[in-house]
N, C-alpha and C positions, 0 to 999 in steps of 0.2 A: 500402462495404466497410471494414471495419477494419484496421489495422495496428500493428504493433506502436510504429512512430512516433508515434500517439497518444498514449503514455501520457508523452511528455516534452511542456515546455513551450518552444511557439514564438512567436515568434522566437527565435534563439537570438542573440546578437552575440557580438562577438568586436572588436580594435580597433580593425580596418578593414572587417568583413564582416557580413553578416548575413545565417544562413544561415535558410531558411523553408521549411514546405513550399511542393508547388505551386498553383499560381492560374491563372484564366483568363487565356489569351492567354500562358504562360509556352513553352506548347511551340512555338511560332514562334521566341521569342528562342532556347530552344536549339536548335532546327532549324535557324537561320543560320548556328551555327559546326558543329554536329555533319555540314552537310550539306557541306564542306570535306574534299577528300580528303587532307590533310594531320592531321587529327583523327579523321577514320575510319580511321587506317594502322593503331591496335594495338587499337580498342574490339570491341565484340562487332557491330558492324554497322555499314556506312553506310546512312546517312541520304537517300536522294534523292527522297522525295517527302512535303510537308509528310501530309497524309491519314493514310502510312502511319503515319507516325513517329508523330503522335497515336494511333493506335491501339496502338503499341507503349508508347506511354508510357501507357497507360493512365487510371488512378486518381490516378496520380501516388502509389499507396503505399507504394513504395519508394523514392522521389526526393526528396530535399532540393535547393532552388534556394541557388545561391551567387550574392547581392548585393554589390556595392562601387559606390559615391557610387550608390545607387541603380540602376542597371545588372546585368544579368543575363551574370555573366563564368564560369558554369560552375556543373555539376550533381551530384549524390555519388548513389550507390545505399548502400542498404541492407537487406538480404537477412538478418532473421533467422531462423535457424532451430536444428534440434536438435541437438545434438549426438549423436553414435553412442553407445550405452550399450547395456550386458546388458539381457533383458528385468524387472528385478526391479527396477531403477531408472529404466526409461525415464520415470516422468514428473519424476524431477530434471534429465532433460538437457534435458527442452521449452523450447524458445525461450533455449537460452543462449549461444547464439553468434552474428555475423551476418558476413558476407562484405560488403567494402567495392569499392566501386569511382569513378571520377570521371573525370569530363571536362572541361575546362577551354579558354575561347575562348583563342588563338593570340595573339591582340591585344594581353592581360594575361598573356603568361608573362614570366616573370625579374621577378617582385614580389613573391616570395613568397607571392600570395595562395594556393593550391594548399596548399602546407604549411599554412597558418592554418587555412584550411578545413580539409583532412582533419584536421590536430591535436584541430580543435574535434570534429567528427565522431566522434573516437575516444574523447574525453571525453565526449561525451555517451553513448555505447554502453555504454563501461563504468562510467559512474560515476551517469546519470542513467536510463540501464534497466537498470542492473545484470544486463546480458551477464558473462560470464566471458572472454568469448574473444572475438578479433574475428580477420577474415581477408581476404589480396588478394591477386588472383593475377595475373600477366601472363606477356606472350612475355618470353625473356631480352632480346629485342632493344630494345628499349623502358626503355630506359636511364633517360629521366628520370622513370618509372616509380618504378622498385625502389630509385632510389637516393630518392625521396623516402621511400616507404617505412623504407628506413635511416635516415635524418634522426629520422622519429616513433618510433625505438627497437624499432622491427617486426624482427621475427629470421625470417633465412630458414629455413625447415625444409622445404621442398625443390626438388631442381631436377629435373624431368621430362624427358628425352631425347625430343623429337616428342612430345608430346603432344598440342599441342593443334594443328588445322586452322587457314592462314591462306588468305584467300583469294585472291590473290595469289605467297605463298609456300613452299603446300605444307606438310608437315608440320613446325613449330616446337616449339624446344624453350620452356618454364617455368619459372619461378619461383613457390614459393607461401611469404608470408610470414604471420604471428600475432605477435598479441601477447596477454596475457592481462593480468586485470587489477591482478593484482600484482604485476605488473611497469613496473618502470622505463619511464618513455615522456620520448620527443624535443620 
């Protein structure tokens, strides 16, 4: 299957990470920390059985693997797709925008690698597929979330009252931020 990830060149580094796509035997490393109920509290699912998780990771076509000293310390999504447009320009909006997302082992937080990673992530979106727009959304509660978000210059533009299902929590409120690509980034 093809993806829009193809058309940039990998590896990407950065000056402590390297991010790639995925590889054989990758969805076990991150099934070890994804499968931690402390890393499943805000993502879109926990993880409890390697099997499935592989099957959910599929192709690996939306997934960039995050390396540090060779080690698999966490994962990014990337989700492009169209933006909303009148029908008289829909094929200007194809493929310009993509929604981000990440996960990061427990192990290697407070190293900044997280920031480096999605930084690079976002430069590569808009700069080397020439997205216009990029996007990430979370629960409010998920602090160090939204505030990494603010770090890379991401502006919020909106906060949702319960929108989104937790499952554990009931109806949560959101946060959804952008940034586009000329604009200023963190």
């Amino acid at each position: 299957m093809t993806s829009p990830l193809d058309a940039a060149r990998w590896p990407q580094h950065t000056e402590r990470l390297v991010l790639r796509r995925t590889i054989e035997g990758d969805a076990a490393k991150i099934f070890a920390y994804r499968s931690r109920r402390d890393v499943s509290e805000w993502i879109g699912g926990w993880a409890t059985d390697l099997a499935d998780f592989e099957e959910r990771l599929g192709d690996g076509s939306t997934t960039v693997v995050v390396e540090h000293d060779g080690r698999v310390v966490g994962d990014l999504m990337v989700q492009v797709s169209d933006a909303w447009s009148q029908r008289e320009v829909n094929d200007d909006a194809k493929g310009t925008q993509a929604e981000l997302g990440w996960t990061f082992d427990p192990e290697h937080h407070g190293l900044g690698l997280a920031t480096e990673a999605v930084r690079e992530l976002i430069r590569l979106c808009l700069d080397d597929l020439g997205l216009r727009r990029v996007t990430a959304v979370c629960f409010t509660d998920n602090e160090p979330s939204w505030r990494l978000m603010e770090r890379l210059g991401m502006r919020r533009e909106a906060h949702h009252v319960r929108g989104s299902l937790h499952r554990d929590h009931g109806w949560l409120d959101e946060y959804v931020y952008a940034l586009l690509a000329d604009e200023p980034r963190g």
